[in-house]
Every structure is written in C-alpha cells, then in structure tokens.
N, C-alpha and C positions, 0 to 999 in steps of 0.2 A: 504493500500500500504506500507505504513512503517514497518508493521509487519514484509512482506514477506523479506524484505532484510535486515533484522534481521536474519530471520529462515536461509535465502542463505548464509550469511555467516557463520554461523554456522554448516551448512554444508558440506560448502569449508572445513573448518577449520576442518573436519572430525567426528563430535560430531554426537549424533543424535540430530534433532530439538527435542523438546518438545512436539509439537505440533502435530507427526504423530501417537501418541498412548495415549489409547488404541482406533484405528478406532470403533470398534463395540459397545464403551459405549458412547462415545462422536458423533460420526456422524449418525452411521444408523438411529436412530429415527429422524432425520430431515428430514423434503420429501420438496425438489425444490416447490417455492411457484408456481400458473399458474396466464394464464393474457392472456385476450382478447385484441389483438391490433385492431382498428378499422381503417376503409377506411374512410378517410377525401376528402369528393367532393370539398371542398377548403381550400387550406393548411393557417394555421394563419400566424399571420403577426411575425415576430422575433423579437421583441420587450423587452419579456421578461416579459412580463403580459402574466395571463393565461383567460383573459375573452374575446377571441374569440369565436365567436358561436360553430368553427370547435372542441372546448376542451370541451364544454358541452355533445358533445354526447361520450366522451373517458370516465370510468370509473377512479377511482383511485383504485392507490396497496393500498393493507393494509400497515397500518403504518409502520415505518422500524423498526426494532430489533437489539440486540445488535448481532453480527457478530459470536457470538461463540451459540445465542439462547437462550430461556428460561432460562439457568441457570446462565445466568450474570442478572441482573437490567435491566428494561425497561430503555431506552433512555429518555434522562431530555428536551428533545425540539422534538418536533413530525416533522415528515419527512414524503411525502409521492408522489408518481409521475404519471403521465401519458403516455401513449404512442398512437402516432396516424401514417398513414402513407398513400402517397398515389403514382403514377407513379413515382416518381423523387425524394421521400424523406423519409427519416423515422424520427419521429418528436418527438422530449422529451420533456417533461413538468415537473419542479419540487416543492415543494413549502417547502422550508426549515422554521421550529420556529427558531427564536434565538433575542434576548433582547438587545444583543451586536452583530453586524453584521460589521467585521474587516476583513480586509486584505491587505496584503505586497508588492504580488508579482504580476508586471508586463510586464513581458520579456515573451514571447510565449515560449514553454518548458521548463519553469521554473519548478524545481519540486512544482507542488502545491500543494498536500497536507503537503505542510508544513505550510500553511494557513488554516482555513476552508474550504470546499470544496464539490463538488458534481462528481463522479465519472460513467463513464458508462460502462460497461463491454459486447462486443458482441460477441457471438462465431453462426457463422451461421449455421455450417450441426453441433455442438455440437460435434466432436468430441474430445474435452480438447484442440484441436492444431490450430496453424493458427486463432489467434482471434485476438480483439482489444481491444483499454482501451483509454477514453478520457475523463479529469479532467477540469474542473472549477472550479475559484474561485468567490468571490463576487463583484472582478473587472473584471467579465468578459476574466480574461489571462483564455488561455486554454494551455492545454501537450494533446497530440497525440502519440499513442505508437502504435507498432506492436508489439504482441508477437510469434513466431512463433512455441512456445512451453509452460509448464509453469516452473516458476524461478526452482522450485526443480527435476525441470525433465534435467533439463542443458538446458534452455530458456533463450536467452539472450534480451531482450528489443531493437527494433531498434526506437531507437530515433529519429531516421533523415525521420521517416515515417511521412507526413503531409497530412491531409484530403481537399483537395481542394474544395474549394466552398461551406467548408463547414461555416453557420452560428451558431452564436449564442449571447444570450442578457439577463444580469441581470436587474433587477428591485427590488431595495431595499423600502421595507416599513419601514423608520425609514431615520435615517442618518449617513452611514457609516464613522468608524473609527472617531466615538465622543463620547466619554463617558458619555457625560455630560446629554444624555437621553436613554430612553427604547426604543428599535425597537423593532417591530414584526419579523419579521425575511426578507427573500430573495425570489422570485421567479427568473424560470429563463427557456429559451426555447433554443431549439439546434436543429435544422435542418443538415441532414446527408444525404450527396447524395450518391444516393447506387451505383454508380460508384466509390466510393471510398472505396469500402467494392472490396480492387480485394489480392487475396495472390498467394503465390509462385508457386499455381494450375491455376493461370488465374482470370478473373474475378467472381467475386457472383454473381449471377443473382437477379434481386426482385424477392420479395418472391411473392406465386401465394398466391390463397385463400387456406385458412387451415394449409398452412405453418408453422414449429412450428422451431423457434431459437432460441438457451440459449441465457437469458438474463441475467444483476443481477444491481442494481445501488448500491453506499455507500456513505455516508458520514462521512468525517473524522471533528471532534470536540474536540476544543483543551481547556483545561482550562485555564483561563485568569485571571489576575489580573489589578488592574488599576492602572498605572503611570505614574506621569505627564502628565498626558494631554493625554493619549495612554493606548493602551492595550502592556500589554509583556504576553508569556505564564506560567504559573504554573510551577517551574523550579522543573526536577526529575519527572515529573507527564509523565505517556504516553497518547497517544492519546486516544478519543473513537472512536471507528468502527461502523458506524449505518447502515444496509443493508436491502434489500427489502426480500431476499434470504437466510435465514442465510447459513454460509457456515459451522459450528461448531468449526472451531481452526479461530485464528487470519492471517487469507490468504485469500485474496479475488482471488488468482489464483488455485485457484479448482476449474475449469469449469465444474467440475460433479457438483459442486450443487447450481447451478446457477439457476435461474428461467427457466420457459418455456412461451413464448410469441408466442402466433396462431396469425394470421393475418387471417383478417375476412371482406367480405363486410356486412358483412347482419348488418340489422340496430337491434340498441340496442334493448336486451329485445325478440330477436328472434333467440337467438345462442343460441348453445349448450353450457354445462359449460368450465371453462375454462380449459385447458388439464393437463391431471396429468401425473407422469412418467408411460412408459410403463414396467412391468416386473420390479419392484424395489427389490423386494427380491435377485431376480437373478443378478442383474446389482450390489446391495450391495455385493454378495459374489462375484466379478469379483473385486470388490474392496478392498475386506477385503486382498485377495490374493496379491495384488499389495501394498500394504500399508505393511502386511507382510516379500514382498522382501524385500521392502527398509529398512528395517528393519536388515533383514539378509545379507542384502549386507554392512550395516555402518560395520557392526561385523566384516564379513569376506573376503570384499571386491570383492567380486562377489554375481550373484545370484545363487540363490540354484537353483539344476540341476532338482528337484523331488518336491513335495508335500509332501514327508515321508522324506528327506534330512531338508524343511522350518520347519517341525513339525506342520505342519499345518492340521486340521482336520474339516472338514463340517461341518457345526450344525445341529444338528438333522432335517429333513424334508429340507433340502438345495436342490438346482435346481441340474438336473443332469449336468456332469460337466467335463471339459478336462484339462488338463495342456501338455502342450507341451515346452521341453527345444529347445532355439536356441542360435547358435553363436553370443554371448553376448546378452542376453535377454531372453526371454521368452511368451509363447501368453497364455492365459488361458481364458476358455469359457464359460460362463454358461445360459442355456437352460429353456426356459419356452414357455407357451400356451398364446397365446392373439386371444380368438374368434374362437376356435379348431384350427388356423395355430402357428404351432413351429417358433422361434424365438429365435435367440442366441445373448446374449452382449459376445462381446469379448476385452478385454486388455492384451494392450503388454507392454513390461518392460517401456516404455518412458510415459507411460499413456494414451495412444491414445484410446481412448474409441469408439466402433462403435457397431448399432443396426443392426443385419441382417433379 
C-alpha cells in the first residue's frame, strides 16, 4: 500500500512512475496464482485461532513472495492463508511468522500498514474496477477502503466506506509489543458478509458454485530495532511487501494480477484443479498496449490516436487484435480460442479489463 502513493504522487507530479516499464520483462512471466475456496457447512468461531474443524478441510496458498516475484529474496518470516465461505460469509484465515509481533495503531481507519499488517484485496467480476481493500493489524484495528478504480488510473480511495457486520480476531503466539522474548508470530480470522460487497452497480450477489473472483492478500513488514523497552522502525529503511499473488512492481493495485479464487462445494480431494487465467497470452498483449499508453501519454499528454502513432508492434505469433481510438481514450482487443469458442479480452484507457 505504501508503495502505490508513492508511485500516485509521482504521477500527479507528472514524472513517469518507475514502476510501469519495461511491462513485458518484469510482469508477463508472472501468471495470477489459483485457489480453491471451499463450502464450510459450519462457519468457525472468530476468535482468531485457526483450529476449527471448519479450517481443516480449506487448503493453504502457497507461501507469500516478495511483491515484485522471484527476482527480489524470499521473504525472512513465512506467510500463508486460507479461504472458506459459506451463505452469509466469506471467511479469511491467516497465519503470519514473526519473532517480534508489534503494533501502534488503534483508531478504526487508521492507516495501518504503517504497523505490520495483513491486507485483503477483493475484486469480484475482476474487472480492475469497483473493488475493495481491508487491513489489519496485530491489535486487531482494521481500515476498510472502497476503490472505485485503481490509484494510477485517477482512483480515488473512499475512506468513509465501512463493512458492517463485519468480524474479525487476532491471536498472538508470543506476547505483543515486548521485546524482552521471541514470539512465533500472529494468526488471525475475518468474516465478511457478502452484503457488504455492494458498488456503485448495486449489490454482489454470493458467488454460486464454480464462481471465480480476483483475489490477492499482503503483508507489509517493517524493520525494527529495539529501544527502551519498544520497538521503533529501521529509520530510511522501506517496507517489505509479502503477497500470495505477486503483482511484479511495488503496487498491490493491479487487479490484473491478483489471484483467482473458485468457490466450490465438492469436498476436498474431489475438485478439479485450481483455475488458471483464461487466454493469458492474449489478455498480456491487451496489456502490454495499455501500459504503452500510459507511457505515451506522460510524454505527450494525451493518448496516441493509432498503434503506428504509440510505435507499438505485436510480437511475433500475438493474438489477433483491434485498436480503436475514442474521445479521450481508447478500447483495444485481443482474440483467442478456449475449447474451439473465440473469446476477446478487451481494455480501455482507465484499465477496465473484461473477458467476453
């Protein structure tokens, strides 16, 4: 989270970020991790321990990674989560390592990742827009955010959005904010009632069986030193980004490369694998194009009117493919086969990504 309002104001400030080039060395070989959510016939207790029977039969993600991927250092305390869900709730499970388990802030939308922290990120029909973001710390404060777009696309964070009835519960293994011994680290559970999942189109509906919505969790960890009696952070040091998803720059507001989460009754050990993106090839050149603009728009302050105006050229064997200019923006399309039926991703200048 910190990264991105770094990159926004950079932005603002007319530079280009860092961080959006070059798209096809740095992002395309990352593919969206997947994840079987299961039907829980009794939801656990919110406690904040994960030893309900209901979490035994939820698999775990694979361990979280460093935010930009294999080419930063594995993470120094291992992370990793669960997901369960069943009429009335969709249920997170997380189980953080850490030896030092601190934190500050208490006030309900505090920014918290300026403590340690566990993050959740949901975008339900996955189109980058209209999603949510909801933060915990080790005392249990949580921030609730609505994004109605993301920060680089001119997304402004509504603050004053709050998740009613919604729960959630830390449980520390060790003893917080004492230096004077080793913890194991935090778990922690969050029950989300899907009537709070409603945007500026109406309500979400639960998801049926086979349903697939972006996911992505992080963790932010900060380096610490010991004083008096206290932790302060590592002064000059930035944070680390630990993710289920890598997204490949420092922005967890890329909803293209977020996880995929199926929601499933069938009991464990009798599903299908977990879901992978559909047409990636195709969907990367939808993006390569859009990452391009923004590119040529920091330069020239508009977008380019052409594909031969951007200088943009296909890679060899690319999906067939459209560009269309509109009154401020742009739609671009690109075509592939899933199971002999065609299939187009399409993006527009704001990044609204859709599978048709």
């Amino acid at each position: 989270m910190a990264g991105i309002l770094a990159a926004a104001a950079t932005l603002a400030a007319g530079e280009p970020p860092p961080q959006l080039a070059p798209w096809r060395e740095r992002m395309q070989p990352i593919t969206p991790q997947g994840y079987i959510a299961r039907h829980a016939a009794r939801p656990p207790v919110i406690d904040g321990r994960l030893d309900d029977p209901a979490w035994a039969e939820a698999d775990w993600t694979g361990d979280f990674r460093d935010i930009e991927g294999d080419r930063r250092p594995r993470p120094r305390f291992r992370t990793r989560a669960k997901i369960l869900w069943d009429e009335t709730h969709l249920y997170i499970g997380a189980q953080l390592e850490e030896p030092h388990v601190w934190g500050k802030l208490t006030a309900h939308d505090s920014v918290i990742f300026q403590d340690p922290d566990f993050e959740v990120f949901i975008d339900p029909d996955g189109d980058t827009h209209e999603y949510f973001e909801f933060e915990l710390n080790a005392l249990n404060t949580g921030w609730d955010l609505f994004l109605p777009k993301p920060y680089l696309d001119g997304g402004k964070a509504r603050n004053e959005w709050d998740i009613p009835g919604l729960r959630s519960a830390v449980h520390v293994d060790g003893t917080i904010n004492d230096p004077r011994d080793t913890d194991h680290g935090w778990t922690l559970e969050i029950a989300f009632p899907w009537a709070a999942f409603r945007t500026e189109r109406g309500a979400v509906r639960p998801p049926m069986e086979d349903d697939i919505w972006r996911m992505n969790f992080s963790r932010v960890e900060w380096r610490i030193n010991v004083k008096e009696g206290g932790y302060e952070k590592v002064p000059a040091t930035p944070e680390d980004n630990w993710v289920w998803s890598p997204q490949g720059v420092i922005d967890m507001h890329r909803p293209e490369m977020w996880g995929l989460v199926r929601f499933s009754r069938r009991a464990p050990g009798r599903d299908h694998p977990p879901p992978v993106l559909a047409g990636k090839a195709a969907r990367d050149l939808a993006l390569d194009v859009y990452h391009a603009q923004r590119e040529f728009r920091q330069r020239h302050r508009r977008w380019a009117a052409s594909l031969e105006e951007l200088g943009w050229t296909a890679p060899a064997g690319a999906a067939d493919h459209a560009f269309t200019a509109e009154d401020g923006g742009f739609v671009f399309t690109s075509r592939f086969l899933e199971n002999g039926r065609s299939r187009v991703w399409r993006i527009r200048a704001d990044r609204r990504l859709t599978l048709d």
